[in-house]
C-alpha positions in Angstrom: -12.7 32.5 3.1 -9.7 33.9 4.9 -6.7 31.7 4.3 -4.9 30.3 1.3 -4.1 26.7 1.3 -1.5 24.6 -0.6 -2.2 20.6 -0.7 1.1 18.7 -1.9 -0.5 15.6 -3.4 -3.3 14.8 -5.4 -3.0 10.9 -4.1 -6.4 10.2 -2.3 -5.3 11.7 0.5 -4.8 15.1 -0.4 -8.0 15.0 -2.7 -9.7 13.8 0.8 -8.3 17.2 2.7 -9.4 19.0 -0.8 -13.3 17.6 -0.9 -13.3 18.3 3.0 -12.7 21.9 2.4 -14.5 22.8 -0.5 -17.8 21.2 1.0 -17.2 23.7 3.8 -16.9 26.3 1.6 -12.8 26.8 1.6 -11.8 27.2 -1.9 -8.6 29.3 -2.3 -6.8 26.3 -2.5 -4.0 25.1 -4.5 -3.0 21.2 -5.4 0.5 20.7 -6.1 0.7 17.2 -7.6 4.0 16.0 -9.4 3.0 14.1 -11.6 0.8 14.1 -14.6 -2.8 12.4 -12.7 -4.5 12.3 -9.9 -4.9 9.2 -7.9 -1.1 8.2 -6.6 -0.8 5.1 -5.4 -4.4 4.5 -6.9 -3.6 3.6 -10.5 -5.8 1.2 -12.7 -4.5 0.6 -16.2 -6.3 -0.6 -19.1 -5.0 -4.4 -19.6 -6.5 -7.7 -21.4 -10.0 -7.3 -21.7 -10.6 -5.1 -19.0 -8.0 -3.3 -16.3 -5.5 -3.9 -14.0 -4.5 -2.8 -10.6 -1.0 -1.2 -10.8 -1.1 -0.1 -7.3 -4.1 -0.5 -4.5 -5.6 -3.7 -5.6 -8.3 -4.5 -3.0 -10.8 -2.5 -0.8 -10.1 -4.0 3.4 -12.9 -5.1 5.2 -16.8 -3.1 5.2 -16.4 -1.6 8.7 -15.3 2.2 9.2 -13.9 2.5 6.0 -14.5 4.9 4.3 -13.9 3.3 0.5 -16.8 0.7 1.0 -19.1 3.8 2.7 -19.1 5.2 -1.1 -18.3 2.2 -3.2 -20.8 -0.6 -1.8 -24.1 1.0 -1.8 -23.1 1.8 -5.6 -22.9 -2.4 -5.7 -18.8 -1.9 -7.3 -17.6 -4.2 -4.9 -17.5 -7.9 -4.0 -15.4 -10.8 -2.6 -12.3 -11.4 -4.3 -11.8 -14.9 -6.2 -8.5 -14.6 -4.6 -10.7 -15.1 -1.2 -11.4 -18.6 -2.2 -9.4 -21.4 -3.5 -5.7 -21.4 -2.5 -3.5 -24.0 -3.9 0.7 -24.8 -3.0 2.4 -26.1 -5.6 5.7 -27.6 -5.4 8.7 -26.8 -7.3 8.8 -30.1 -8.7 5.6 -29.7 -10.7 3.4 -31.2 -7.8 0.1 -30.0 -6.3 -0.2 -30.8 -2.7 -3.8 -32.2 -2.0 -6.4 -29.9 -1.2 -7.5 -31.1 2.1 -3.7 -30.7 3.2 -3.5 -27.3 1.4 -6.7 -26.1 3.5 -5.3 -27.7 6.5 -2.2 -26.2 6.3 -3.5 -22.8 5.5 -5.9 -22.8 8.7 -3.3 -23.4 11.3 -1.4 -20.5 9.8 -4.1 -18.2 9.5 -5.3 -19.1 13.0 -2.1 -18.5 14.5 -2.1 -14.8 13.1 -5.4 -13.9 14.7 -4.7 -15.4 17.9 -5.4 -12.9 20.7 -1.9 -14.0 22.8 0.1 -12.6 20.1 -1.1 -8.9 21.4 0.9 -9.9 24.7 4.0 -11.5 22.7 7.2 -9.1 23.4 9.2 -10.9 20.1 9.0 -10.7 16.7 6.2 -11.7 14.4 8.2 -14.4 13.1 9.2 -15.7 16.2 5.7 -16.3 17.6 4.6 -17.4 14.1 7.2 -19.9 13.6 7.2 -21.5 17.2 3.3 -21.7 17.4 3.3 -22.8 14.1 5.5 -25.9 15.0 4.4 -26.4 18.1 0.5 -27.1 16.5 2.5 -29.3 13.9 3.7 -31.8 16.3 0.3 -32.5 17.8 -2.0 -32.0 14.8 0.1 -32.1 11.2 1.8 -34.8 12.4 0.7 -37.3 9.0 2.1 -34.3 7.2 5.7 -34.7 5.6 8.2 -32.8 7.9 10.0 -31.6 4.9 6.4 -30.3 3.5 5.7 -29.0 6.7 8.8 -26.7 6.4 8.9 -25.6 2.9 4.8 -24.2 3.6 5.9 -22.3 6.6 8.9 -20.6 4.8 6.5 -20.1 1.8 3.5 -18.3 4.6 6.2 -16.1 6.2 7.2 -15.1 2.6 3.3 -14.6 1.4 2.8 -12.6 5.0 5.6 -10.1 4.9 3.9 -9.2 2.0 0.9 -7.8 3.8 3.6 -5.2 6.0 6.2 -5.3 2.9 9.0 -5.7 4.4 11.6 -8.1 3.7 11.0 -10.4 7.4 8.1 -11.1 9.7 11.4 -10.7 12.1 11.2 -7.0 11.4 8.2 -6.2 13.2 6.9 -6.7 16.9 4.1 -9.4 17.4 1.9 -7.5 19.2 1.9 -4.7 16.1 0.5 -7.6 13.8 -2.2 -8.4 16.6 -3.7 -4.8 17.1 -3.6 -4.4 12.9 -6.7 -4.8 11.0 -7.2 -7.8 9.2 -10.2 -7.6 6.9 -11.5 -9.6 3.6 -10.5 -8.7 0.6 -13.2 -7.0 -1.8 -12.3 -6.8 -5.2 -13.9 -4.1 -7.9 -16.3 -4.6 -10.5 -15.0 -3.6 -13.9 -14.4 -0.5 -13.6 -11.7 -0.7 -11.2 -10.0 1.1 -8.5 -9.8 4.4 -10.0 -13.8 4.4 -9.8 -12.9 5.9 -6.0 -11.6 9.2 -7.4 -14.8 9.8 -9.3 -16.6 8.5 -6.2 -15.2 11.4 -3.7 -15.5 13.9 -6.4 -19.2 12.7 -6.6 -18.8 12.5 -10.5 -19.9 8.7 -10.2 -23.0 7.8 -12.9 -26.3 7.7 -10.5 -24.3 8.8 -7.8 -26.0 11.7 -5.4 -24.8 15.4 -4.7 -23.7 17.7 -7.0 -19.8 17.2 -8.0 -16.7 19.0 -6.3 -14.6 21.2 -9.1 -11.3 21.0 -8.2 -9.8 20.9 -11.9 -8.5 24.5 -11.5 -6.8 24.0 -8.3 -4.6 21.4 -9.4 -0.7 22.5 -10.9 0.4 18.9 -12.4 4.4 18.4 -12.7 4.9 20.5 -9.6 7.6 18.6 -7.5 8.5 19.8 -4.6 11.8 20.7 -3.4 11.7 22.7 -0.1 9.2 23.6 2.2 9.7 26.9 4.6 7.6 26.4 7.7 9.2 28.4 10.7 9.8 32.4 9.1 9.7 33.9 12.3 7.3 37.1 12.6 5.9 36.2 8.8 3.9 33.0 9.3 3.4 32.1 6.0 4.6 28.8 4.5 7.0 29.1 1.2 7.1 26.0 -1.0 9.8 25.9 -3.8 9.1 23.4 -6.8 11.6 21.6 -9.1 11.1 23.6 -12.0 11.2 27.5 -10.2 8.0 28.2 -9.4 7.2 29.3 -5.4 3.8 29.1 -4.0 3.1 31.0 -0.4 0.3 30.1 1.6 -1.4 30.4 5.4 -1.2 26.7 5.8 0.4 23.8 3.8 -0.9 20.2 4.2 1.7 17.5 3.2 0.5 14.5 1.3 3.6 13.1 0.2 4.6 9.4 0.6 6.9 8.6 3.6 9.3 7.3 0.7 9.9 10.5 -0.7 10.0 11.9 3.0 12.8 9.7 3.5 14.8 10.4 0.2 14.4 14.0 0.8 14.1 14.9 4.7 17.4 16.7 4.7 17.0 18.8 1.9 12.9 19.2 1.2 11.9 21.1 5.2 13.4 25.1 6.1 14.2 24.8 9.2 15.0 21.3 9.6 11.9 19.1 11.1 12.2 18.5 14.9 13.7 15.5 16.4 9.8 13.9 17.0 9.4 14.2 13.3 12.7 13.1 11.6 12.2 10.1 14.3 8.9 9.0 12.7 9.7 9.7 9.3 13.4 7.5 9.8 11.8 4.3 11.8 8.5 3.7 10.0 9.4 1.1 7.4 8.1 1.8 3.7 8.4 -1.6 1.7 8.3 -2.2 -1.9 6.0 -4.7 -3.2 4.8 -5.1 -6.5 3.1 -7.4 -9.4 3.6 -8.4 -12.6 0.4 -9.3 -15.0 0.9 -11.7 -17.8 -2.1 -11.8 -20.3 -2.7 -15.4 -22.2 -4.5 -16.3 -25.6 -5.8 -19.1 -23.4 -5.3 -19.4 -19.8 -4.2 -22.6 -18.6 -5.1 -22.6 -15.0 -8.4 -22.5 -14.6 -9.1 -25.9 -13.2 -6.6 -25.6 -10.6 -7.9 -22.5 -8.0 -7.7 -19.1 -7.7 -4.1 -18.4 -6.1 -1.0 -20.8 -6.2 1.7 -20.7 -3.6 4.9 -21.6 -4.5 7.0 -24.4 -2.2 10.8 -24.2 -3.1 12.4 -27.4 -2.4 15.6 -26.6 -0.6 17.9 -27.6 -3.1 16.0 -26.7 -6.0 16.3 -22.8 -4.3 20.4 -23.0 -3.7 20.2 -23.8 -7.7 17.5 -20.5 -8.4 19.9 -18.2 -6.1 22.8 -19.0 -8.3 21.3 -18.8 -11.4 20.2 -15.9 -13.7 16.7 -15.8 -12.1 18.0 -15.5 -9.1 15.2 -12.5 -8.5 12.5 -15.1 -9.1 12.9 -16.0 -5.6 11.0 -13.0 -4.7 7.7 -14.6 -6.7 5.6 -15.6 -3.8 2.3 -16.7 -5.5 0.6 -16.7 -8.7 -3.5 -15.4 -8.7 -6.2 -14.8 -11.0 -7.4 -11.4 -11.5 -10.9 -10.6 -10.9 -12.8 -9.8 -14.3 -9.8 -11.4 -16.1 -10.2 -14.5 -17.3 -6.7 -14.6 -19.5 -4.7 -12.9 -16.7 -2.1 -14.4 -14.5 -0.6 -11.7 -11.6 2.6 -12.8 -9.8 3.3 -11.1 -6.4 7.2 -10.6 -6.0 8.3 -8.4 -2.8 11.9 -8.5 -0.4 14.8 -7.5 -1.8 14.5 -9.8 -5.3 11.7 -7.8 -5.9 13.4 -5.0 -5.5 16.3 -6.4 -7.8 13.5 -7.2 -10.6 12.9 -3.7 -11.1 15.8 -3.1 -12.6 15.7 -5.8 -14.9 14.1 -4.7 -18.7 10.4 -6.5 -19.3 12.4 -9.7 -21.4 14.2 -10.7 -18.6 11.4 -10.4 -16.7 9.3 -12.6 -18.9 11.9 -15.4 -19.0 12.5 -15.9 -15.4 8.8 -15.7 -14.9 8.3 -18.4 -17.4 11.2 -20.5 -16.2 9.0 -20.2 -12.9 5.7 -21.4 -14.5 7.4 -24.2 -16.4 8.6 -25.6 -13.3 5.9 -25.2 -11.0 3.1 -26.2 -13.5 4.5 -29.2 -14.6 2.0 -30.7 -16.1 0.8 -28.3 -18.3 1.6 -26.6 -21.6 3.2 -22.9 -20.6 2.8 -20.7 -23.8 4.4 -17.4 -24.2 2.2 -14.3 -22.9 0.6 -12.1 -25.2 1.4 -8.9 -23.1 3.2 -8.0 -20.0 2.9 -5.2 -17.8 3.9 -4.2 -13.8 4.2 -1.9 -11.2 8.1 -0.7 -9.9 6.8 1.3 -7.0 10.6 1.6 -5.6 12.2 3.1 -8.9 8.8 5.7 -8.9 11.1 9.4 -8.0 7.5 10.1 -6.4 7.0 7.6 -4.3 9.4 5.6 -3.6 7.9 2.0 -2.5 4.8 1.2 -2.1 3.0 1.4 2.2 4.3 2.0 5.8 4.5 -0.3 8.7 6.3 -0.8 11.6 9.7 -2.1 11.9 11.4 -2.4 15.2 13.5 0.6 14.4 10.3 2.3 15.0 9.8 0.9 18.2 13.7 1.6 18.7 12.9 5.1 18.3 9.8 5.1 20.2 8.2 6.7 17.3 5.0 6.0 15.5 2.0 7.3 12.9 0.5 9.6 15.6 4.2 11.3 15.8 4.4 11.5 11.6 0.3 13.4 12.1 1.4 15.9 14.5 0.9 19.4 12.8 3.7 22.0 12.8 2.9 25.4 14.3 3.9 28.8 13.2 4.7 32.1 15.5 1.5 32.1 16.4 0.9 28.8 17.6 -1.2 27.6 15.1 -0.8 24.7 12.9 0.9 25.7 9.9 2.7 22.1 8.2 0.3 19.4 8.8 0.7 16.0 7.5 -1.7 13.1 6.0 -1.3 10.2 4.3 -1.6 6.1 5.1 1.4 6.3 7.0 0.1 8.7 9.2 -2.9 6.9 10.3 -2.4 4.2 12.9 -5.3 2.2 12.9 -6.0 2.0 9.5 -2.0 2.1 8.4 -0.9 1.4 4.6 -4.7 1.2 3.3 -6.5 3.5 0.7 -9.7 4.3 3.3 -6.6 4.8 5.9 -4.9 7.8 3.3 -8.8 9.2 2.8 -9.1 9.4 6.7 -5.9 10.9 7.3 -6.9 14.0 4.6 -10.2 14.3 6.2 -8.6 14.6 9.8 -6.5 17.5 8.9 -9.1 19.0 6.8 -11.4 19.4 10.3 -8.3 20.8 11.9 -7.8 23.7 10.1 -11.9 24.2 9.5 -11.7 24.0 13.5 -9.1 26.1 13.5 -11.1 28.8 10.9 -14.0 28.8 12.9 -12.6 29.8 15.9 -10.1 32.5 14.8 -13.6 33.5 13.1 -15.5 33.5 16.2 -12.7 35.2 18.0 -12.7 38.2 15.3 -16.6 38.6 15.9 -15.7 38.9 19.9 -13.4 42.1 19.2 
């Protein structure tokens, strides 16, 4: 219906931009996607007796999202175990009491949704770390010091996890505080991947007849340049990996702000403006991944749903110089919903990052050197399988969600400055950009990457109809 469009990405954000225009009847479009599936950083794997989540694990929260708008009236969602039933284990093979586990765990989550922190000029982990002792000399004072200590290095560890990066010193207070902080809904059996049929409305029972995109999409198409600005011919040129070159009226760019920032000197013709490098520099994107050990029998299952792990101070000098030195980057321990024989580790900061270099054996050691020491008092056997994401050493991605760092706020940069469109001679939007990390209220989440699709979707519709309008008026 008048223009040819290229989408790079078939993550859910470009399959978002896709759906958008096909139901508005804009189908010369093609998908370039460079790998071999849809989905991106959606990926559920077949594992133990059911699946696992290799990527997005959890949908956030039931309000203005987009994800629980097509997955909960189809009754595939509900409250994760891991919601329910936190435990902190010590490195000595202890469990600290309940009551002082749940104490502990509700002055620190208290703290983080406290409405001062939106006025805080510091770091995250300063204002954590100072509230946090202030409240424990009034109120955790019958609380071991040293206990007291080794929980709030364990929290800023669990927490970093939620912006992954390797510090709640790398990000302002106040970004934390205006962030959305939502429960965690886990999938029914079929997993995460049911989304993809949701959107395409391909779901069993589900309404509306289904969107064929199957011929638009060219898998294995990586892209190596993009030429937005050709002076009096407006088109966009994109050049793939293998030789191919696709021209179009309009390009939308789905790609993860890894790759961006592997490839932002060599993938955009002319180089991108200052506004754009900016954003695409100071946004963080953190690596954080997990590791899913499958059990004959577990052996966990009358101690809670997720374990926190307490280092004592010298027993952590003696991990950093020893061979599992990585191991440090294992934060908890959880159940998997629908898993009864799964354990997941979450390992993020720079030891995860080390651990993806390391073959599966070595893996499996140091995790069961972990186990062994932190579940002391039972019998550890030898998993059956072993299987786990290494979202850094992905060529297509390159880590795993955006946040911001201070270098962002350094820069004075942002989402909203990664979202805005590139023009063309004419003045109309020609490059335009989507993905999680170009979506600042809903920043590094799966309904946040649909949104962002959907967004530039209406702006080029928008922009159809009135160039359309315009014609009728000559």
């Amino acid at each position: 219906m008048g223009a040819s469009l290229l989408i790079i990405g078939a993550g859910v954000a470009g399959l978002a931009a896709t759906i958008r225009l096909f139901e508005f009847g804009y189908t010369d479009i093609k998908i370039l996607e460079a790998t071999n599936r849809i989905g991106g950083r959606v990926k559920t794997v077949p594992f133990g007796a059911n699946v696992v989540e290799i990527g997005a694990q959890w949908c956030h929260g039931t309000k203005n999202n987009s994800v629980y708008d097509l997955a909960g009236p189809m009754g595939l969602l509900e409250t994760s175990i891991v919601a329910r039933g936190s435990r902190l284990l010590k490195s000595n093979g202890e469990m600290v009491p309940n009551e002082i586990t749940d104490r502990l765990m509700t002055v620190a989550d208290r703290i983080l949704n406290e409405d001062a922190m939106s006025y805080y000029t510091g770091t995250l982990g300063e204002y954590f770390t100072k509230r946090f002792m202030e409240v424990a000399s009034t109120q955790l004072t019958d609380i071991d010091s040293e206990l007291v200590q080794t929980f709030l290095n364990f929290y800023q560890n669990f927490e970093r996890g939620s912006i992954a990066q390797d510090s709640l010193y790398n990000t302002k207070a106040s970004r934390w505080a205006n962030s959305e902080k939502e429960i965690s809904l886990s999938w029914k059996p079929t997993g995460y991947k049911s989304i993809l049929d949701l959107m395409l409305k391909r779901y069993p029972g589900q309404a509306g007849q289904s969107i064929p995109i199957e011929n638009n999409i060219l898998f294995n198409k990586v892209v190596t340049n993009i030429n937005w600005d050709q002076g009096s011919n407006c088109a966009v040129t994109v050049k793939c990996e293998d030789g191919t070159t696709y021209t179009a009226d309009q390009v939308i760019l789905t790609t993860s702000l890894g790759v961006l920032k592997e490839n932002i000197d060599t993938m955009f013709t002319p180089q991108l403006p200052t506004i754009k490098q900016n954003a695409i520099r100071g946004l963080n994107f953190g690596t954080v991944n997990k590791i899913f050990m499958e059990f004959a029998e577990p052996f966990w299952t009358d101690m809670g749903n997720l374990f926190g792990l307490l280092w004592d101070s010298q027993e952590l000098e003696a991990l950093r110089s020893s061979a599992y030195a990585w191991a440090e980057g294992v934060i908890n321990f959880f159940k998997v919903d629908n898993q009864p024989n799964v354990l997941a580790a979450w390992i993020d900061g720079r030891q995860g990052r080390d651990a993806e270099l390391l073959d599966d054996t070595e893996i499996v050691k140091g995790l069961m050197f972990v186990l062994k020491k932190f579940f002391k008092s039972k019998q550890i056997p030898e998993p059956v399988k072993m299987t786990r994401s290494k979202w850094l050493s992905e060529k297509h991605f390159r880590g795993s969600y955006s946040s911001y760092s201070l270098t962002t706020d350094q820069l004075n940069t942002g989402c909203e400055d990664l979202a805005i469109p590139l023009t063309n001679c004419q003045g109309d939007p020609v490059l335009l950009f989507a993905g999680e990390a170009t979506n600042r209220k809903q920043q590094s989440t799966v309904h946040g990457a649909i949104a962002s699709g959907r967004r530039e979707a209406d702006r080029l519709i928008e922009l159809y109809r009135s160039k359309a309008k315009s014609s009728m008026l000559i």
